[in-house]
N, C-alpha and C positions, 0 to 999 in steps of 0.2 A: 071069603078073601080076607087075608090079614091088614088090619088097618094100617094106614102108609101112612102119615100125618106125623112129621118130625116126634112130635112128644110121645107117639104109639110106639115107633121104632127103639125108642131111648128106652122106655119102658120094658118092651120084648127085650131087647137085648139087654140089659141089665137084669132081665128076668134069669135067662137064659145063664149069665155068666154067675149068678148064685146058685143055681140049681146044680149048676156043670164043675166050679172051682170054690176052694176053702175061701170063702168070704168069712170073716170073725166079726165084722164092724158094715153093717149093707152103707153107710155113709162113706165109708171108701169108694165108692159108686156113683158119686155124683156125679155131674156130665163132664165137668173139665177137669175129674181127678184119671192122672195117668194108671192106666191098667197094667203096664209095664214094669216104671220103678217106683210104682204102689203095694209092687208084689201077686198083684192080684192075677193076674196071665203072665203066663211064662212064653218064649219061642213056641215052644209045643201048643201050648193053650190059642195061642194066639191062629194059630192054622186051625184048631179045631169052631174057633169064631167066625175067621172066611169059611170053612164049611158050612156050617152055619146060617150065614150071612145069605150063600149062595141057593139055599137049600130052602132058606125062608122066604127069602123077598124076590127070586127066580132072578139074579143076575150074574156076572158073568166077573171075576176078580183076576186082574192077569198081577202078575210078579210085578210089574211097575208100578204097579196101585198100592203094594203093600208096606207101605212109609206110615211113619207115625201121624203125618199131616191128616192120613186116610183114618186110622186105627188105633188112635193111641187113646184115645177116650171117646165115651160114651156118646157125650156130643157130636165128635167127629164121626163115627161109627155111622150117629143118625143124618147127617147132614151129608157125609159121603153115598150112604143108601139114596137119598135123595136124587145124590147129581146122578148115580149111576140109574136107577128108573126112571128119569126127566130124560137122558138122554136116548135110554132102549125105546121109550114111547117115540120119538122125535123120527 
């Protein structure tokens, strides 16, 4: 099973978003740097992340979730993962 622990998620998923889009500088990746108008994910990119997202950590991402508060960076990404697994267990 993939390690759940906020700082593992950050990690996966910044794994993930090097592997997948033109990262030039991996420090554009910090947790509270925007993946958006960092350049780093595009609209498009950004869907292939909730796949992703969905596909890694088995949760379930509806259209109302997909705000930047949710997704706009790395931190949030991990800390969003979070509420959405806290709540599937509950």
């Amino acid at each position: 099973m993939t390690d759940q622990t906020p700082d593992a998620v950050a990690q996966r998923v910044r794994q993930f978003i090097a592997e997948n889009f033109f990262v030039s500088d991996l420090s554009s990746l910090a947790d509270d740097a925007s993946l958006i108008t960092g350049g780093v994910v595009d609209s498009t990119g950004l869907l292939e992340v909730i796949a992703f997202l969905e596909s890694e950590y088995g949760i379930s991402i509806v259209d109302q979730e997909m705000i930047p508060d949710n997704l706009e960076t790395v931190g949030r990404i991990s800390a969003f993962v979070g509420r959405k697994r806290r709540s599937a267990a509950a």
